[in-house]
C-alpha positions as a printed NumPy array, in Angstrom:
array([[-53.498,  11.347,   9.248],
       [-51.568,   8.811,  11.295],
       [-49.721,   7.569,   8.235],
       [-48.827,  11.264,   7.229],
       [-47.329,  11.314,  11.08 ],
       [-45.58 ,   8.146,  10.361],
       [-43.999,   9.848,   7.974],
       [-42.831,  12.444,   9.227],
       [-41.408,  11.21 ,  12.721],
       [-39.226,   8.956,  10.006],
       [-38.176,  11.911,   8.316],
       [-37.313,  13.086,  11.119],
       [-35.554,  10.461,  12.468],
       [-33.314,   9.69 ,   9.432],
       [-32.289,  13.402,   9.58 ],
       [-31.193,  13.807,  13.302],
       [-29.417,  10.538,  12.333],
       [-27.474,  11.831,   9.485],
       [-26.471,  15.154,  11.631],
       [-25.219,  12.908,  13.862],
       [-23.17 ,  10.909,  11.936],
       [-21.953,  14.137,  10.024],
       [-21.565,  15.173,  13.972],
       [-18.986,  12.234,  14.195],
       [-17.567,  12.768,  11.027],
       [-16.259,  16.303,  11.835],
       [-15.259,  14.98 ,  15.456],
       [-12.743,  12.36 ,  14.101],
       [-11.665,  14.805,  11.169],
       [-10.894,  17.465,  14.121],
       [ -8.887,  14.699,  16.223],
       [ -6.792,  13.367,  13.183],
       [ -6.184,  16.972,  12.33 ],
       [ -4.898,  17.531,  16.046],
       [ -2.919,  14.393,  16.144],
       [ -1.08 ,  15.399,  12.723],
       [ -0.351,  18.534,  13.981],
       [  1.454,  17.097,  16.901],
       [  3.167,  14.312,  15.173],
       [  4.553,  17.418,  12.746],
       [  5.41 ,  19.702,  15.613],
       [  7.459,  16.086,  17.482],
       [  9.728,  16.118,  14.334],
       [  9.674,  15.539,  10.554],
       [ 11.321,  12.32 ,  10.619],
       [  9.49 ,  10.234,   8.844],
       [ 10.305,   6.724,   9.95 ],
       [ 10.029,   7.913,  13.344],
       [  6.429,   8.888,  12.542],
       [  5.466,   5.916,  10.886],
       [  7.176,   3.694,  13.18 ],
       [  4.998,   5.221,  16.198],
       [  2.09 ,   4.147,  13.94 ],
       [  2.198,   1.226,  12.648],
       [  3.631,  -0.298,  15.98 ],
       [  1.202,   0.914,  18.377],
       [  2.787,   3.812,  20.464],
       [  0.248,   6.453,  19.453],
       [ -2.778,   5.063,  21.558],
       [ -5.62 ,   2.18 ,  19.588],
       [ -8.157,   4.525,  19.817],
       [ -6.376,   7.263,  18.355],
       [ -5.579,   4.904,  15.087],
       [ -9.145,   3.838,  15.185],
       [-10.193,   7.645,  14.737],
       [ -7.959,   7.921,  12.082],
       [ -8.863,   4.57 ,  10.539],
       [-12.43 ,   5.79 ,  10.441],
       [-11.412,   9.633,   8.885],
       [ -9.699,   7.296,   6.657],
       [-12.64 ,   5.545,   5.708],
       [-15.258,   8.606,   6.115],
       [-12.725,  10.381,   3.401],
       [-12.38 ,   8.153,   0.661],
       [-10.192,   6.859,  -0.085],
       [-10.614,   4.104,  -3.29 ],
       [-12.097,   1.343,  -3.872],
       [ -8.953,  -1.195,  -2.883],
       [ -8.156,   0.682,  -0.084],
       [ -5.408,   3.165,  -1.248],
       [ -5.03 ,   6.998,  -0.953],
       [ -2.883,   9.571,  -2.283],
       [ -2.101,  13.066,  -1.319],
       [  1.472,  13.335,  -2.447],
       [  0.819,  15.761,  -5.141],
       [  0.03 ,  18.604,  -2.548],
       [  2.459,  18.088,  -0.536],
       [  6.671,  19.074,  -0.935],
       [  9.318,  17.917,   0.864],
       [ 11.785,  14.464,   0.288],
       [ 10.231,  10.75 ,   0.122],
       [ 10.775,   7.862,   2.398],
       [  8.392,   4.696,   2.075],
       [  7.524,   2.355,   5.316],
       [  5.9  ,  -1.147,   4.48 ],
       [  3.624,  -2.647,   7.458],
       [  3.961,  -6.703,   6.593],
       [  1.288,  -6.835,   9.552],
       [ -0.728,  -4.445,   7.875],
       [ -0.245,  -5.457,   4.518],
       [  0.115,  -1.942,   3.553],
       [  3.145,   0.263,   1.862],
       [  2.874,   4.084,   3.048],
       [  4.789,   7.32 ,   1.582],
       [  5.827,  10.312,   3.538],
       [  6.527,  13.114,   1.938],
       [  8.652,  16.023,   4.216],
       [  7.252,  13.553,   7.298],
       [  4.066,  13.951,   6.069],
       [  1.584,  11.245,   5.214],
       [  1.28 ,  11.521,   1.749],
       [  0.171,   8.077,   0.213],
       [ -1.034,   4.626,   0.783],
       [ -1.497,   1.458,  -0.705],
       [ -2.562,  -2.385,  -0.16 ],
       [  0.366,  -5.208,  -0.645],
       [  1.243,  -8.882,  -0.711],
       [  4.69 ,  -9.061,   0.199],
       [  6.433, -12.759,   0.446],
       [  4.376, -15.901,   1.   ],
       [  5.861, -18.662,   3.961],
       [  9.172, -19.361,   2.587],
       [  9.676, -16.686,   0.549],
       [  9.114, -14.142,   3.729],
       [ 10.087, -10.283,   2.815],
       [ 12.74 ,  -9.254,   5.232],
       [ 12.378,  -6.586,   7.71 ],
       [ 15.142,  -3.936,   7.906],
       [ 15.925,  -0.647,   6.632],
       [ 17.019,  -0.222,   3.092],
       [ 17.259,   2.412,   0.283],
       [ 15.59 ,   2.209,  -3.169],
       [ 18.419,   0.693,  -5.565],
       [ 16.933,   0.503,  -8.935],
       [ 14.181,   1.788, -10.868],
       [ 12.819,   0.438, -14.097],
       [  9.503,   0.554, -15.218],
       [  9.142,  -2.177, -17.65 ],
       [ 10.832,  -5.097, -15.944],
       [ 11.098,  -8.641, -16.594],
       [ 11.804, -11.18 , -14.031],
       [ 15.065, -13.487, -14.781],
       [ 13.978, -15.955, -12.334],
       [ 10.285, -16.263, -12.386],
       [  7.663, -16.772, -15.026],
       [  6.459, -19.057, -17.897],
       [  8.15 , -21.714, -20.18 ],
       [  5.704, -21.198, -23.899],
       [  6.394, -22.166, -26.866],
       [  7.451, -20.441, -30.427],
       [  3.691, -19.489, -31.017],
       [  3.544, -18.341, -27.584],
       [  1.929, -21.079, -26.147],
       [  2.116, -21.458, -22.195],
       [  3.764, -24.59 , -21.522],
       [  4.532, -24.249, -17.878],
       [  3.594, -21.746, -15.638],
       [  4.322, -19.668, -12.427],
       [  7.879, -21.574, -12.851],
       [ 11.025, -20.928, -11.186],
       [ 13.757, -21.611, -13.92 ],
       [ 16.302, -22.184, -11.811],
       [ 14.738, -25.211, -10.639],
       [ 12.301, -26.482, -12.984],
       [ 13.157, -27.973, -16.309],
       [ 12.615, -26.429, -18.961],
       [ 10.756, -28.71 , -21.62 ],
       [ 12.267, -29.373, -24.747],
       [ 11.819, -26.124, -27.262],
       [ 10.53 , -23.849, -24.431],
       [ 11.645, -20.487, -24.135],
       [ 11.508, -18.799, -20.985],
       [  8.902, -15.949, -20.805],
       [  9.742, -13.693, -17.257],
       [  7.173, -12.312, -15.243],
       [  6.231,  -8.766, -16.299],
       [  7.126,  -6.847, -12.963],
       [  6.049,  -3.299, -14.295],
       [  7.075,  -0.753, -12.327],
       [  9.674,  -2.385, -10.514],
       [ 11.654,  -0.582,  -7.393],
       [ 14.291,  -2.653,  -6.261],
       [ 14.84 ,  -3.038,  -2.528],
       [ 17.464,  -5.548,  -2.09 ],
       [ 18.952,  -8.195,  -4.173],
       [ 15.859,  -9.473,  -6.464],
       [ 13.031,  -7.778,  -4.396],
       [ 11.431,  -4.714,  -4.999],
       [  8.015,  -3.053,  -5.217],
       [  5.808,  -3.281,  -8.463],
       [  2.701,  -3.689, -10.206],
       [  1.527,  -7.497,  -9.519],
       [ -1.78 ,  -9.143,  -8.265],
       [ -3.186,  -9.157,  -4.385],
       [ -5.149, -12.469,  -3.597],
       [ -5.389, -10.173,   0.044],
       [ -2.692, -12.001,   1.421],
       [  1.236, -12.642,   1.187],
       [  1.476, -14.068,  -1.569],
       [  4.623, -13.581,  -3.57 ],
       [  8.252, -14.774,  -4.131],
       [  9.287, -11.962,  -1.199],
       [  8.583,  -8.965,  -3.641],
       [  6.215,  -6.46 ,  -2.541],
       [  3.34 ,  -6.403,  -5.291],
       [  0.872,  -3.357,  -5.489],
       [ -2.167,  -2.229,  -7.403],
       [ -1.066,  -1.116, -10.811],
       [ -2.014,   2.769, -10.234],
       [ -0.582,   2.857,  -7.037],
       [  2.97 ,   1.343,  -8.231],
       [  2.998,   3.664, -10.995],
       [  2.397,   6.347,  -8.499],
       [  5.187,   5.561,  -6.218],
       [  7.608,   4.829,  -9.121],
       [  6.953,   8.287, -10.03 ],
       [  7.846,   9.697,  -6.675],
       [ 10.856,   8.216,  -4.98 ],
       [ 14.126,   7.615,  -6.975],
       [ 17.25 ,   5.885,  -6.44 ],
       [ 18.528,   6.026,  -2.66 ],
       [ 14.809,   6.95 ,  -1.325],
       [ 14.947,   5.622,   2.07 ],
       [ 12.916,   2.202,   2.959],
       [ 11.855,   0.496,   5.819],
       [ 10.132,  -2.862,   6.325],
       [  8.634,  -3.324,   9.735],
       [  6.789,  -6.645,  10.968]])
């Protein structure tokens, strides 16, 4: 008999504690709801709106709320969401190099998100505001990449051939950049590896189905910003 009691006063207690968690859940869904409603109502400018969160005006606990709704959503695996297809209005992209993060806003609306290594020490990404130049989805770098060989053979790699000699009946094999939104002069957003840190030449590199994504929605003159 006690074990049957046992039993149940667990039962019990792992079901008051998923209410409450549900509880929170709906709490933080209901205070991200508010807050969107009157970020929307303060104006549909979207770098306006980003800018007040990604640099800390809108209050740390308020962006922890959201962090968690975030979270409590899901949202994939690498940390990326995307909304954009439900929602209208013109694009404008924001990249957090704190954050590590590229957003879009669709009509001032939050409407995607994604993970990024921008430039590595050296090779920093600059902040300022820009406007999408160029889009091509199968690019090839003409600076960076791989000297191989006629059989294809990788002779040298991760080279920059402006710099590093080229050994005697190497070709030069660019780096495949799919996806490629160009920002200014040779940097741009596109499909690359993230090692979780800055790690690039100053590009911004994303997941590959989260580049694609983007590359889908903004087009030439889309409006950038890169913020600290």
């Amino acid at each position: 008999m006690f074990c049957a009691l046992h039993r149940e006063a667990k039962e019990a207690k792992r079901h008051a504690c998923m209410l409450f968690r549900r509880a929170i859940s709906l709490l933080c869904l209901s205070l991200l709801l508010a807050q969107c409603t009157t970020m929307q109502t303060a104006g549909n400018n979207s770098f306006r709106f980003a800018r007040r969160v990604v640099t800390g005006d809108i209050p740390r606990v308020t962006r922890f709320v959201t962090g968690r709704v975030k979270r409590l959503l899901r949202l994939d695996q690498d940390g990326s969401f995307w909304h954009a297809d439900e929602l209208r209005g013109k694009p404008s992209v924001l990249i957090s190099l704190s954050e590590q993060m590229v957003y879009l806003f669709k009509g001032g609306q939050l409407a995607g998100g994604s993970p990024i290594s921008s430039g590595s020490e050296g090779y920093d990404t600059r902040p300022g505001r820009y406007k999408i130049m160029e889009k091509d989805s199968d690019h090839l770098s003409s600076i960076y990449g791989d000297y191989i060989d006629d059989q294809g053979n990788i002779l040298a790699t991760n080279i920059d051939n402006r710099k590093d000699p080229r050994p005697p009946g190497a070709k030069f094999d660019g780096a495949k950049m799919y996806y490629f939104m160009r920002i200014y002069g040779g940097v741009g957003m596109h499909q690359g590896y993230l090692p979780g840190y800055p790690a690039s030449h100053g590009c911004i590199r994303m997941p590959g189905h989260m580049a694609e994504k983007f590359f889908h929605e903004v087009h030439v003159g889309t409006p950038v910003e890169i913020v600290p």
